[in-house]
N, C-alpha and C positions, 0 to 999 in steps of 0.2 A: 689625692695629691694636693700639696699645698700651693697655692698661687704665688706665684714669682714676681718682684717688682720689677719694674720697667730697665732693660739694660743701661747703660752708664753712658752715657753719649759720648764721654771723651775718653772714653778705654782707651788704652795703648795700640798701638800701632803693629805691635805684634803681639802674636799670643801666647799665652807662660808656657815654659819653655815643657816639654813632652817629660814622661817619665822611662817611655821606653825610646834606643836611639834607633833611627831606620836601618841603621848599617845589620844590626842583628836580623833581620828579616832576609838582608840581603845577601848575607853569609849563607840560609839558611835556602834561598833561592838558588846560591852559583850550587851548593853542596846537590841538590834535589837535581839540578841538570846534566852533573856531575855521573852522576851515579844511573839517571834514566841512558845516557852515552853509554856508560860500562853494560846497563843490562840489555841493551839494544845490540853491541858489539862483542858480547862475551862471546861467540863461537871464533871470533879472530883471536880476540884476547886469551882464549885458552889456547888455540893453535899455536900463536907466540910463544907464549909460556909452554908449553909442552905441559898443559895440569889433565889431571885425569876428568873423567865426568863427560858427560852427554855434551854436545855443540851444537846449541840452540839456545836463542835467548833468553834471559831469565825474566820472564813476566809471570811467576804466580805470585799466589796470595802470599806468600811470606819473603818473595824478595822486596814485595810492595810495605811489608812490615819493617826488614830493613833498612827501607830506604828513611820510613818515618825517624827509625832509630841513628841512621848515620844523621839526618839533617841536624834532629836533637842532638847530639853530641857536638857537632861544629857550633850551634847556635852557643849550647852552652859553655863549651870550650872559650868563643867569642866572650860571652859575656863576661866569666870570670879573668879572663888570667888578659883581657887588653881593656875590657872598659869596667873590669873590677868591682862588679857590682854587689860584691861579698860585705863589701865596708860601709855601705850605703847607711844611714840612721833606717831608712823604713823597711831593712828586712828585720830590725829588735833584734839583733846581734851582737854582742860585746866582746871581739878579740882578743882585748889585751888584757883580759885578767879571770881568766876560766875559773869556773871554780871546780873543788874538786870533787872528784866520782862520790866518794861517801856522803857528800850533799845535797844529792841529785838523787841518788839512787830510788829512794821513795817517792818520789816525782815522777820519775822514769818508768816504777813498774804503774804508779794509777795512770798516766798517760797511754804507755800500753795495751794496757787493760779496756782504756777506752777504745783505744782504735783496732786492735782485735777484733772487740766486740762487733765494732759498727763494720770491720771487713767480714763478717760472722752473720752479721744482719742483710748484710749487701748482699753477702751469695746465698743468701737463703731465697732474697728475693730474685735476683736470678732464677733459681730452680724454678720458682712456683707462676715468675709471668710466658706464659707459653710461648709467646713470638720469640724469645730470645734462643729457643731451640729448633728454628725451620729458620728457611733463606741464609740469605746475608749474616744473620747473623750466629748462626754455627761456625764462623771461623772468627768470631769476636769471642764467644765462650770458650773455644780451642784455645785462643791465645792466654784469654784472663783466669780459665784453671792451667794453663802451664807455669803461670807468672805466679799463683797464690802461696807455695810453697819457700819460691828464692825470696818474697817479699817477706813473710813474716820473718824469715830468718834474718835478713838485713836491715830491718828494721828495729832488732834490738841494737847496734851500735850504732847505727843511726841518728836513732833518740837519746841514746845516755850519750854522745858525743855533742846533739845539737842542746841538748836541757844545760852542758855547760857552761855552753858562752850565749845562752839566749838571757835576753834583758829581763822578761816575764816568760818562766818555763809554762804560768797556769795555763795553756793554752785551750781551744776547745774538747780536744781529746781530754785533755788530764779533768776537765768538768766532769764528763761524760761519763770519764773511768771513776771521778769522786764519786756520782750519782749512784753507780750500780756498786760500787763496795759499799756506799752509804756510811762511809765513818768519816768524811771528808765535807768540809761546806760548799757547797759547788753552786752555782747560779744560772740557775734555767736559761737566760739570755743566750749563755755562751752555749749552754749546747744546744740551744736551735742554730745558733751563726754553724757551728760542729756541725750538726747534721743537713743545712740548707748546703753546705760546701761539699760536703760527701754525697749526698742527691746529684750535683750538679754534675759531681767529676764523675761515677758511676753511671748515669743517667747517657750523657752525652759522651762519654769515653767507650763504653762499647756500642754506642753507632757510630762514631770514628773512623774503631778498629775494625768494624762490618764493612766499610762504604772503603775500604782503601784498596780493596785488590780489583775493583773492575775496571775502575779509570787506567790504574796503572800499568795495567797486562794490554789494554787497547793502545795505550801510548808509547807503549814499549814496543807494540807488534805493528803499527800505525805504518803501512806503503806511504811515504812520502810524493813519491815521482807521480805517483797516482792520482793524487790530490789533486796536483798543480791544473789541473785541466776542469778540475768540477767545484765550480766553489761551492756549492751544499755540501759538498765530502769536506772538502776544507777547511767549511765552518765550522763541520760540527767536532771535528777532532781540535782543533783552533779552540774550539768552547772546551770541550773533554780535557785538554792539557791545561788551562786555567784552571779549571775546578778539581785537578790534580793537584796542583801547586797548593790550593784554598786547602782541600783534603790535608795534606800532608802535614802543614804547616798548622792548621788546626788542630790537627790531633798531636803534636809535637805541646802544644799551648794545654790541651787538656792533660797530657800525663806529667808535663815536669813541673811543677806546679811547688818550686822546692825553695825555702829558704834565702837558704844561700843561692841561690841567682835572682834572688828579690823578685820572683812568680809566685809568690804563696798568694792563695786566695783570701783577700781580704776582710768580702762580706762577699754572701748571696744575698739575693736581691729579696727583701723582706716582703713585699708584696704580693698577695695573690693574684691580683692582674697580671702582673706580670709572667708570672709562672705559665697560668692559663694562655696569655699571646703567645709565649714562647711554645709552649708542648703543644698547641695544636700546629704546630709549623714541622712535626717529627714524627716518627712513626712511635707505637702503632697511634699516635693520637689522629696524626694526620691522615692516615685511610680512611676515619671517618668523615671527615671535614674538607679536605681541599682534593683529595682524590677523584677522579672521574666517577666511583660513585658514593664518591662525597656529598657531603651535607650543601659544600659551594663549591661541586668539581664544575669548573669553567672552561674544559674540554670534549662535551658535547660535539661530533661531527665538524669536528676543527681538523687543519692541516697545520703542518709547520709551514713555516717562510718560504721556505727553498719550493714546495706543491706549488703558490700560490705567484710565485715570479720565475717560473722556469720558463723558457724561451727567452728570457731577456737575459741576457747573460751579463751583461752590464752594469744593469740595476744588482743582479745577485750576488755579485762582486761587492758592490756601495753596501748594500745592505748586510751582507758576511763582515765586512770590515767594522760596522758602525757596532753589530751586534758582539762583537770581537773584542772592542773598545768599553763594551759595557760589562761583559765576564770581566776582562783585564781591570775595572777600577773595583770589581766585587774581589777578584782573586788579590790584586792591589792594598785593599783593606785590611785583609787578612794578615797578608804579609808585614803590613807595618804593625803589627802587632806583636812581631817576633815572637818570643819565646812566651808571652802573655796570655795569647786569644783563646774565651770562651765565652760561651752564653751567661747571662744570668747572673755576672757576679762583679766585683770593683777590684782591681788587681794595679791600678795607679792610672792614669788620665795622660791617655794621648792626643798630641795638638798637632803632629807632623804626617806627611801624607797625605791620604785623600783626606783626612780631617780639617786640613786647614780650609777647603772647601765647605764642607757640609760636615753636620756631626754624626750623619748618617749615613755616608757613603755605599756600602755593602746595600742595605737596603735599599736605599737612592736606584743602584745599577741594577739589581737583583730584580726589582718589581718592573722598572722602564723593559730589562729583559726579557719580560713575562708579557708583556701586553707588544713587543715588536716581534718576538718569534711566535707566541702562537695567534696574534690578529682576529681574537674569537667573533670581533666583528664579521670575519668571513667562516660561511659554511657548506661541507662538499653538499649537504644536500639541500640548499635552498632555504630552509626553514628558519623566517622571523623569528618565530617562537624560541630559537635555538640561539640564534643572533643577540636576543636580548637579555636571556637567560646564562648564555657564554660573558659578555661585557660585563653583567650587572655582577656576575659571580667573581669575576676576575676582579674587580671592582672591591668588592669584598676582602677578597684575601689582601689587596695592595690597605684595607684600613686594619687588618690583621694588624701586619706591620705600622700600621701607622701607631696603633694601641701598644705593640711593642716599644717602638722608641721614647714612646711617651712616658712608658712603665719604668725604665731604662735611666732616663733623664732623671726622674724621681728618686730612685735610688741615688744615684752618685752626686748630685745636688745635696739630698741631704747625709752624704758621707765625706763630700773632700772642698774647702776653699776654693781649691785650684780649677776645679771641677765647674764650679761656679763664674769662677774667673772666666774661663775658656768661655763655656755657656752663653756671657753677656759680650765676649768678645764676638764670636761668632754672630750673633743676635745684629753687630754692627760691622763688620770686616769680610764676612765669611763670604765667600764668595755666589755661593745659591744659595747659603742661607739665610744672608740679610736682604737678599732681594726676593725670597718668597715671602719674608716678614713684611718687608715693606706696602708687597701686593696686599698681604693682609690685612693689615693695618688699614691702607687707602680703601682696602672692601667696605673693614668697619667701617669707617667714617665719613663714605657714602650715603649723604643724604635722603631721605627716604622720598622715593618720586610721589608727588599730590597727584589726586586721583582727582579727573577731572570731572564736574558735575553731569548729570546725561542731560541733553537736549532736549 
């Protein structure tokens, strides 16, 4: 990574203004509470209605698919037709002067051809990596061979409608598709950017669509009245319905990834650092590494919070709240991301949100959550060895993250002005992050203490 010179002392007072606007997250928020109400109450709602069908409400795995798919559609309803982000210059779309099908048409079919192929390559490797057929994610395969067949067929008008009015039809795919017909000059750059972008959305799109039906069937089926008496119960469905909303909203960010709502992926993130912090934070990279018996599982003969303060009903209240507040600015992150959020890649530079805090928000909450719910300093059996081994490990994973943001930073620094801009503005404004800078800074240039001569 290349070294960065010293922020701008006299940046502006605010910071350049966001790519994506908060309101779309928030669409996609009322939509997502919306719809948990309907699935919570569909045994009345059909009683009303007089509809046929079972009266119970609808928490499986595919009303939880649903739900992803109503939010995406509000989101993106939101985005085109009231804050019109169809016209935008950075989705390279030219409106007003299409050109015609017989001009495109050769374009259209090596494009094609590329991303056939690479949906051809993608499910092969499906097939062949074993975890994607046991657990969780046998209803992410369910989904993404039901979905293989309507995609390639919408994808031919798709393309010969989008190669009209795009600025540069050459896009990664049509590289890709040049490469393997081989009669076209195509430039290796573009199809790594090609296949770094289709890694990411493949990669992290079916654990998404794995990870969405358990949250949402507990939140659905969730006794309220119940709660109100136990805050550990409280908490943890308190936590469960944040990382519901993160889920949903995430995985809305990894599949519409389209043009015209100016979410096309940009760049993936060129670096192999990067990669590595990221996939060891995922399965199955993560069972080896951060899992209890992980390489630095830091769950050793730990309790959660709620073991470790129970008779104090008080304190577990404070403490369900505080830890409550830190899902809510990780679930927060998320959300302002709208219709944009995924790992790994540059999709335009947000400054609104928990952003205008820290540039690292999610992880900020994410790691503080991890070191106040499981407290590996405390252990049921006693054992220092466990106590230091818990801490030092957890310790670890929170520089995991630290390697990620840094990996992170590097990338969109050296991809976007704006990015930069932000960067140096935060450096001096941001609200935790000019003031952990500052502590750093006053570290360095802490004098070094003289050692005084022996007696």
């Amino acid at each position: 990574m290349s070294a960065r010179p010293e922020p701008n002392p006299i940046a502006g007072k605010k910071p350049p203004r966001s790519d994506v606007s908060p309101r779309v997250g928030l669409v996609g928020l009322i939509g997502l509470f919306v719809w948990i109400a309907i699935c919570r109450n569909w045994p009345h709602i059909a009683d009303a209605l007089n509809l046929p069908g079972p009266r119970e409400r609808m928490s499986g795995a595919y009303a939880a698919l649903a739900s992803m798919l109503f939010i995406g559609i509000l989101m993106a309803a939101w985005s085109v037709l009231v804050e019109k982000v169809y016209l935008r210059p950075s989705t390279g779309i030219s409106w007003k002067n299409p050109r015609p099908l017989s001009s495109v048409i050769e374009v259209s079919v090596t494009k094609l051809a590329g991303l056939w192929s690479t949906w051809a390559i993608i499910g092969f490797l499906y097939c062949v990596c074993r975890w994607y057929w046991d657990g969780q994610y046998l209803f992410a395969m369910e989904v993404i061979g039901a979905s293989a067949i309507p995609l390639f067929i919408l994808s031919v008008p798709y393309v010969l409608w989008l190669d009209r009015v795009l600025v540069n039809p050459h896009d990664g795919a049509w590289h890709f598709g040049a490469m393997l017909i081989g009669r076209e000059p195509w430039d290796a750059e573009q199809v790594k950017k090609h296949w770094r972008a289709w890694t990411i959305k493949a990669f992290f799109g079916a654990f998404m669509i794995s990870i969405l039906p358990p949250g949402f069937a507990n939140i659905v089926n969730a006794d309220i009245p119940a709660l109100l008496n136990d805050p550990g119960r409280f908490g943890g469905v308190l936590f469960e319905l944040l990382f519901v909303i993160d889920v949903q909203i995430g995985t809305v960010g990894y599949l519409f990834t389209l043009r015209p709502l100016d979410a096309h992926i940009r760049s993936g993130n060129p670096f192999l650092a990067g990669w590595l912090a990221a996939l060891m934070c995922y399965p199955p990279f993560v069972w080896g590494v951060m899992s209890n018996n992980g390489v630095i599982g830091y769950e050793y003969h730990t309790a959660d919070w709620s073991y470790w303060f129970q008779g104090h009903t008080a304190l577990m209240w404070v403490w369900a709240g505080w830890l409550g507040f830190l899902t809510a600015v990780y679930a927060w992150a998320t959300v302002a991301f709208g219709i944009r959020f995924s790992n790994l890649t540059y999709r335009g530079v947000l400054t609104n949100g928990p952003y205008r805090f820290t540039r690292h928000p999610a992880y900020l909450a994410k790691n503080t959550f991890w070191w106040c719910s499981t407290l590996p300093f405390f252990v049921t059996n006693g054992s220092l060895v466990d106590v230091v081994r818990n801490t030092f490990f957890l310790a670890c994973v929170s520089g995991v993250y630290y390697w990620r943001a840094r990996t992170e930073e590097a990338h969109l620094l050296a991809e976007d002005p704006k990015y930069r801009e932000y960067h140096d503005w935060m450096a001096e404004h941001g609200l935790i992050t000019s003031r952990l800078r500052k502590l750093l800074l006053r570290f360095r240039r802490r004098p070094p203490v003289a050692l005084q001569p022996a007696e």
